[in-house]
VOMARLUM-744809 format. One record per residue (C-alpha): residue number from 0; chain; y, x, z. Coordinates in steps of 0.001 Angstrom, whole numbers. Example, Ala and Ser with C-alpha at 12.3 -4.5 7.8 and 13.67 -1.06 7.14 Angstrom:
2
0|A|-4500|12300|7800 .
1|A|-1060|13670|7140 .
This chain:
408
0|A|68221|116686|120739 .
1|A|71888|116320|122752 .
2|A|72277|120011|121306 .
3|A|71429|119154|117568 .
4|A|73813|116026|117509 .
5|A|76567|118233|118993 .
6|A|76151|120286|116291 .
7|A|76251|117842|113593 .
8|A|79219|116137|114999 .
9|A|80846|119701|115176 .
10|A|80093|119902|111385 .
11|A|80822|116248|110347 .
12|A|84613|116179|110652 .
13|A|85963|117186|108203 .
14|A|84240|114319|106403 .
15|A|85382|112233|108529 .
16|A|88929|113099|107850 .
17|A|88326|112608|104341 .
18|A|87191|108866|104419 .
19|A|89698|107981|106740 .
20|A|92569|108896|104012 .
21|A|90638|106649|101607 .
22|A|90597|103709|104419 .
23|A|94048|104530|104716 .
24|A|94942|104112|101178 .
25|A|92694|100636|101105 .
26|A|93545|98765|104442 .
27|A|97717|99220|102528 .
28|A|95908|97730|99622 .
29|A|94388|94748|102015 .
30|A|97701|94520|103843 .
31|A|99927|94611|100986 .
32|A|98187|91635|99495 .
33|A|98225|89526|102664 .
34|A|102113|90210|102456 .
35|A|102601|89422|99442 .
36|A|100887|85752|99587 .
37|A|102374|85434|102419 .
38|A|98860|84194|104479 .
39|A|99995|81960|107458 .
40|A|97601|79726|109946 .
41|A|97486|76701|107070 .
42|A|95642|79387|105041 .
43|A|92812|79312|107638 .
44|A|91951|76167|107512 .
45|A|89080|74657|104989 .
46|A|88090|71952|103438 .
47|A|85362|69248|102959 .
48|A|83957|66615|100217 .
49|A|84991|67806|96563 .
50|A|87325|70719|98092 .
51|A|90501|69952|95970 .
52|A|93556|71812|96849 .
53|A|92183|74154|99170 .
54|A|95224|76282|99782 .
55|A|93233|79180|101635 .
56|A|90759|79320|99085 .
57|A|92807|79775|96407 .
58|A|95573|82097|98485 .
59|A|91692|84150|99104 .
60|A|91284|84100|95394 .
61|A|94663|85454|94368 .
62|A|94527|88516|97412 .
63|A|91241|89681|95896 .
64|A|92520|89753|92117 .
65|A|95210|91568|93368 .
66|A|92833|93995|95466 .
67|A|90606|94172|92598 .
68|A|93489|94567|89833 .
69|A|91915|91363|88085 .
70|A|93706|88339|86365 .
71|A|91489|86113|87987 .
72|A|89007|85707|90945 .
73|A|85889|83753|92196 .
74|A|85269|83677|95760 .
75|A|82424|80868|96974 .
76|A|80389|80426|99720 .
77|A|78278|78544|97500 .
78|A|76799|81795|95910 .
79|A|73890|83188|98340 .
80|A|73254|86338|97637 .
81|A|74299|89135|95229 .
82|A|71519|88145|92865 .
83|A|72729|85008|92652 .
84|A|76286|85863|91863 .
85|A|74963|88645|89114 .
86|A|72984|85478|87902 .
87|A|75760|83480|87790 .
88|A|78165|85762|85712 .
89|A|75034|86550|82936 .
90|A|74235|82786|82831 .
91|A|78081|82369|81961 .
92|A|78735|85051|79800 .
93|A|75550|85064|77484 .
94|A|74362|82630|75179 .
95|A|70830|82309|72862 .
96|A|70854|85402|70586 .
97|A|72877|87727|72424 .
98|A|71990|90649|73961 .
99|A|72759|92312|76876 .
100|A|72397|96175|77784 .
101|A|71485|97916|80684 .
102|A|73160|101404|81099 .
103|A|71568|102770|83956 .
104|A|67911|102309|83016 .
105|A|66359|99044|84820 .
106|A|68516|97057|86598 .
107|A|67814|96050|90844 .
108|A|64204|94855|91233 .
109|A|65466|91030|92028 .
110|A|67198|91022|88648 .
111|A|63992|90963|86932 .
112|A|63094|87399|86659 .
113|A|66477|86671|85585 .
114|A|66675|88617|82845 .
115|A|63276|88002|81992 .
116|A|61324|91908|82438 .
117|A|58954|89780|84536 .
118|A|57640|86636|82695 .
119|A|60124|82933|84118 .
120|A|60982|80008|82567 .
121|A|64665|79950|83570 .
122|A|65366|83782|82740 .
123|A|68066|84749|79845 .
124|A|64693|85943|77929 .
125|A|63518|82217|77861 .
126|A|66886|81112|76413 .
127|A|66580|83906|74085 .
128|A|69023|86476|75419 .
129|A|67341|89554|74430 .
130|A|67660|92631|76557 .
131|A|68009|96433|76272 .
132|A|68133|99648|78814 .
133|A|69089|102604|78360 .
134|A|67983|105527|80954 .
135|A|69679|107734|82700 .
136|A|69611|111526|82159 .
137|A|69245|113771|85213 .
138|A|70810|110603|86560 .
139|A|74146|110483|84889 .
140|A|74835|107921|81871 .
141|A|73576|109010|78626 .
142|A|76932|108487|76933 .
143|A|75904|109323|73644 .
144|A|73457|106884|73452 .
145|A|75355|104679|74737 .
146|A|77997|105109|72209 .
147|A|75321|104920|69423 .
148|A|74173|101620|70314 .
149|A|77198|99848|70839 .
150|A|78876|100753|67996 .
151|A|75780|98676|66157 .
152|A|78965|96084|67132 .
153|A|75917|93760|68083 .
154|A|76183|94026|72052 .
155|A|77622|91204|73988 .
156|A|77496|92688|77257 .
157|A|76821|96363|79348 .
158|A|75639|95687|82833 .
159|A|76399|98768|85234 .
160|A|74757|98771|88302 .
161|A|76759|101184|90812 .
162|A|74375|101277|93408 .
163|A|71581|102920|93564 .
164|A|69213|99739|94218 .
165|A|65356|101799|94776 .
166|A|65793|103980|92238 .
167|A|66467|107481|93148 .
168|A|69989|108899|92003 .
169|A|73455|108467|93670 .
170|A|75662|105545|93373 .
171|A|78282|106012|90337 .
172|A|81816|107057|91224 .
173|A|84405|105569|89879 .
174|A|85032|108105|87427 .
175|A|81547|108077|86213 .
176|A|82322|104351|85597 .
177|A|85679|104735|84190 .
178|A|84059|107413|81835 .
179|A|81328|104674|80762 .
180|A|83313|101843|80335 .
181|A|85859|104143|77842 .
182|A|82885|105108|75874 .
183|A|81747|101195|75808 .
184|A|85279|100018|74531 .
185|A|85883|102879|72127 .
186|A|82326|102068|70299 .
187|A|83098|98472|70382 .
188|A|86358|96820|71957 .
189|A|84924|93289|71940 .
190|A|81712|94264|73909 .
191|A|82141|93332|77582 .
192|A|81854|95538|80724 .
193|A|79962|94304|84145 .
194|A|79754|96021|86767 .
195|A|77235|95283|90019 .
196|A|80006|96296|92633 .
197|A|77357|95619|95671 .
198|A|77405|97938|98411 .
199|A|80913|99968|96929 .
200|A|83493|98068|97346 .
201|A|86276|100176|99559 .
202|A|84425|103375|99855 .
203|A|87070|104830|97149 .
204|A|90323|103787|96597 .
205|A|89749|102235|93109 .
206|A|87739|99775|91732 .
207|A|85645|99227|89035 .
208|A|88158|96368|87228 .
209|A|90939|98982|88240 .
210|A|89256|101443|85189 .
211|A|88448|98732|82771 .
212|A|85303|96739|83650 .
213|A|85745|93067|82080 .
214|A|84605|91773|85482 .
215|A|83074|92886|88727 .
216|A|81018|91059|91098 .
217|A|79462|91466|94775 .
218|A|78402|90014|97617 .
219|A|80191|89020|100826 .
220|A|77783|89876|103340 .
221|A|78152|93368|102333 .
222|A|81310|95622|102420 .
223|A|84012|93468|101319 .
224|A|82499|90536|104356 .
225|A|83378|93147|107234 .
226|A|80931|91824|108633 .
227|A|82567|88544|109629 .
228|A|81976|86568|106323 .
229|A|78801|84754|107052 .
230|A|77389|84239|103586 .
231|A|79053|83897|99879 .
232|A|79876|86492|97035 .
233|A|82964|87026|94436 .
234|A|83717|87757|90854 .
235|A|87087|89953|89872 .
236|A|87843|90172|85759 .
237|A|89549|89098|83304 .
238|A|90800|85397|83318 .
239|A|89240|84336|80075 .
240|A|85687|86204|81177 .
241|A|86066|84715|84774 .
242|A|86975|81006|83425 .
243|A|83452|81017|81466 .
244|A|81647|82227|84917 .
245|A|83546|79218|86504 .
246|A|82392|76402|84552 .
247|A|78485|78048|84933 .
248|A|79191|77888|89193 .
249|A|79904|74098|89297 .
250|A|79850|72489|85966 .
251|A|81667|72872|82280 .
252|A|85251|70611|82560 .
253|A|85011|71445|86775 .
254|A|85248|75259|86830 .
255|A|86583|77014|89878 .
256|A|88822|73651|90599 .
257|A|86918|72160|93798 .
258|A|84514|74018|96226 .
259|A|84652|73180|99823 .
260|A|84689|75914|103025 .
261|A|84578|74078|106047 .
262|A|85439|77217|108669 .
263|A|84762|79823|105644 .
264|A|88435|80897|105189 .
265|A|89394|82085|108242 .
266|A|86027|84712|107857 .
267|A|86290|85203|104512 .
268|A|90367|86517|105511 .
269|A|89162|88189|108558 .
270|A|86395|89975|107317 .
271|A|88579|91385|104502 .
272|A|91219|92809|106673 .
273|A|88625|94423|108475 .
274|A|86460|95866|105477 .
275|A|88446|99025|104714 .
276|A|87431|99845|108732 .
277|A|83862|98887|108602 .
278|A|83091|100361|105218 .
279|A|84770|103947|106513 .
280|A|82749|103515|109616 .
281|A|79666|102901|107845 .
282|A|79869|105311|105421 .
283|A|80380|107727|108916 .
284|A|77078|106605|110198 .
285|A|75448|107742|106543 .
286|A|77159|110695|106833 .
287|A|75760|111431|110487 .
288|A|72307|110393|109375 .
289|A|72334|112765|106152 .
290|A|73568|116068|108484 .
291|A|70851|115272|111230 .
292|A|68116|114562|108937 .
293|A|68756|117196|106826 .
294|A|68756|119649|109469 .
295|A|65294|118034|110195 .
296|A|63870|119533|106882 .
297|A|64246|116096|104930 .
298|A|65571|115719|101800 .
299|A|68893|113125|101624 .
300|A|71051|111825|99434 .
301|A|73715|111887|99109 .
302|A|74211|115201|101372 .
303|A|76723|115071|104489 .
304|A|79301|116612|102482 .
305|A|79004|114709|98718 .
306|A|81463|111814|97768 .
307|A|79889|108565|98092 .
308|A|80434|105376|96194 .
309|A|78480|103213|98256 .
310|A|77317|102757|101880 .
311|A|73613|103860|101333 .
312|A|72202|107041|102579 .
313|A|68215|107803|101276 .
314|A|66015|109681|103265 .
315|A|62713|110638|101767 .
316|A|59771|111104|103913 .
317|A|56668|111294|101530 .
318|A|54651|109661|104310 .
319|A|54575|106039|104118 .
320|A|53677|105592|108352 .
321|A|57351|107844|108227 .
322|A|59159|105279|106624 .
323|A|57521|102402|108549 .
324|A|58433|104087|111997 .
325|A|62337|105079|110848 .
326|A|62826|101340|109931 .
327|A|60976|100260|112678 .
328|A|63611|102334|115352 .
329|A|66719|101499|113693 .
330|A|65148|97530|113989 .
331|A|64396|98477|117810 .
332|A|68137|99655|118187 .
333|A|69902|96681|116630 .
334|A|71976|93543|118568 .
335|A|69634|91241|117710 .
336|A|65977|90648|117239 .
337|A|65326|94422|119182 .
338|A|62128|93118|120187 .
339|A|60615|92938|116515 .
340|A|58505|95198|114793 .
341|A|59114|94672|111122 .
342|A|55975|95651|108839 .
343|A|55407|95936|105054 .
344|A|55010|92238|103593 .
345|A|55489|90814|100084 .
346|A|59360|90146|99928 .
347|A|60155|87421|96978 .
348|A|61492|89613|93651 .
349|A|60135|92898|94413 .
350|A|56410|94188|93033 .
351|A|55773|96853|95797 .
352|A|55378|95478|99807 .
353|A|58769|96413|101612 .
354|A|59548|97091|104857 .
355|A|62993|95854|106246 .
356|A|64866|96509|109279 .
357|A|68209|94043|110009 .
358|A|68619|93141|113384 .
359|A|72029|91566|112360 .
360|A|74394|88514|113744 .
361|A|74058|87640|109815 .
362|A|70803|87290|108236 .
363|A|70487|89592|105771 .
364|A|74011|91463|106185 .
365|A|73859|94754|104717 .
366|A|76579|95850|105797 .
367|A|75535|95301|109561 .
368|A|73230|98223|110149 .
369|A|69545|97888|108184 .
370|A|67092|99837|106749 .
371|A|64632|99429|104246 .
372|A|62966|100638|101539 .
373|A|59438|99670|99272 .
374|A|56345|101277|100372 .
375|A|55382|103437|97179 .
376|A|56076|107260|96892 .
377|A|57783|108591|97843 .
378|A|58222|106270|100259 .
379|A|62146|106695|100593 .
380|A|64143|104974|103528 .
381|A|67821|103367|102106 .
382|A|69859|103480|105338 .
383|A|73170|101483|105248 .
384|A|75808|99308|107191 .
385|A|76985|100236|110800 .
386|A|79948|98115|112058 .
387|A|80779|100977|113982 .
388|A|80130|104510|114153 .
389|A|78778|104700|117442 .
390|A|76229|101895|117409 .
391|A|74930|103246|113957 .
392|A|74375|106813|115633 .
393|A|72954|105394|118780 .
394|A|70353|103725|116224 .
395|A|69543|106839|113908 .
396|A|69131|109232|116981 .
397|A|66552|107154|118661 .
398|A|64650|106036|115232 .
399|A|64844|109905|114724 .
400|A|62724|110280|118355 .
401|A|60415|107456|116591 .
402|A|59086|110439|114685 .
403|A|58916|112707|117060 .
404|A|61354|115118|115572 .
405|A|63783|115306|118146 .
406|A|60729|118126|119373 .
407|A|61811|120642|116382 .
């Protein structure tokens, strides 16, 4: 085995190289910003009660519009989770009657009840927001559909989910998205542009708003946290599309004018100075993963040497025991909770059992080193996070020996 990860180190490099130019180019993005608003010690301190006049929280809102190359920006440790954020911006943006299309086929299983594909009370279906998908082909947008149906003029909104969620393809590049977007707005100008950002934020040096999306949104316990943000989420756009959002967060009149953080500045800051690291070193752990399992016989994507736009690596095993022993190591070779076997249960949102491994200082960080996946065929591991590169191999390698193929 000490032979076969010399050998993918050996062979790794170069890709290394190339994601630490695009850290390069992000972390002057990150500094640039902190510069330029000039972030001192009073910016680190929070609020309580209504949260009026929080001068770090709006100093944090202005250094990620300027990241993002937004008007306008909604960070909140109010939202708790990704889903909820996503929620959040539909809820704002849509009203009875409109409808909203998917361009990447169904949207992330937990979106389901809130658009209403599974039967709720409170989805956008039960307000009568109707809803529309349009599939992939050999997993690239279908832009000539997609131009077909929006020029009908009768869209309100095109979701883009960047990720890959559970469905197999690669995460969309920011050219893929830029591509999209151009064919949305040439078909119809009014029609707006979301885009999911979870899980890509930093691993290129452009963003989705940077190509045209009308707004952006993601979750802070995932790249853009570092892994110091201890809960919360944030939505980039345009300051008209991000001022509706606002009044759906708190309340219509109150927008994004009071919110308090407590000690959630000083994270929030933190982990965004150090994102641009721990995305690039994350993204190396995928990279190591894909080149050792690969050489294993399985099939990965996306392979050692492919760009990524997100921090997931898949690993199919078409054995479902497989996939419950890979999760299982990487949970065995985490900080915390290495004592716990995680098995398949019924996870809230999702219609297949999953099986999660996230031995993480924050519950459910994704960016912190986990690995998960639904068991169905063909029962498909999604690997992501690693703070650093060396804890994240130390993990694969010995969930690797879970199988028994360090014998080949």
């Amino acid at each position: 085995m000490d032979k076969l990860v010399q050998e993918v180190e050996n062979e790794i490099q170069e890709e290394f190289k190339k994601n630490e130019a695009i850290e390069f180019r992000n972390s002057t993005k990150v500094l640039n910003a902190f510069q330029k608003f000039q972030i001192s010690e009073a910016h680190l301190n929070g609020t309580t009660g209504y949260g009026y006049n929080d001068l770090g929280r709006e100093a944090i809102e202005k250094i990620y519009a300027e990241i993002f190359e937004s008007e306008e920006a909604l960070v909140r440790m109010q939202f708790i989770s990704g889903t909820h954020t996503i929620s959040t911006v539909l809820f704002g943006l849509l009203r009875p009657g409109d409808t909203v299309l998917s361009i990447n086929g169904k949207p992330y299983d937990t979106l389901d009840e809130v658009i209403g594909i599974r039967e709720n009370p409170s989805s956008l279906g039960a307000f009568g927001v109707k809803y529309e998908q349009i599939d992939l082909v050999d997993n690239q947008f279908d832009l000539q559909a997609i131009r077909e149906r929006v020029s009908k003029k009768d869209i309100k909104l095109v979701m883009i989910q960047r990720s890959r969620g559970y469905a197999y393809r690669n995460a969309f590049l920011i050219e893929q998205i830029e591509e999209a977007i151009r064919v949305v707005k040439e078909a119809s100008p009014s029609t707006l542009v979301m885009v999911d950002n979870c899980y890509g934020e930093f691993t290129e040096d452009r963003e989705p708003t940077s190509v045209g999306a009308d707004v952006a949104v993601g979750s802070l316990i995932k790249n853009i946290g570092g892994g110091i943000a201890p809960t919360g989420g944030y939505i980039v756009g345009k300051k008209e599309v991000v001022d509706l959002i606002s009044d759906r967060y708190s309340a219509p009149g109150l927008g994004k004018e009071g919110g308090a953080t407590f000690d959630f500045n000083r994270k929030v800051l933190q982990g965004l100075f150090m994102a641009p690291h721990v995305v690039t070193e994350s993204k190396k752990v995928g990279i190591f993963a894909a080149r050792l399992l690969e050489k294993l016989g399985y099939v990965v994507s996306p392979k050692y040497d492919e760009k990524r736009a997100d921090i997931v690596e898949m690993i199919q095993f078409h054995d479902p025991d497989k996939l419950i022993k890979f999760c299982q190591g990487i949970q065995y070779n985490s900080a915390i909770d290495s004592h716990v076997t995680p098995e398949p249960w019924d996870m809230p949102g999702y219609d297949s059992k999953i099986i999660m491994a996230s031995g993480s200082f924050t519950s459910g960080s994704s960016i912190e080193l986990s690995c998960d996946g639904p068991v169905r065929p063909p029962y498909v591991a999604y690997l992501q996070g690693g703070l650093t590169y060396t804890y994240g191999k130390i993990a694969v390698i010995n969930a690797v020996k879970m199988l028994g193929d360090d014998k080949k």
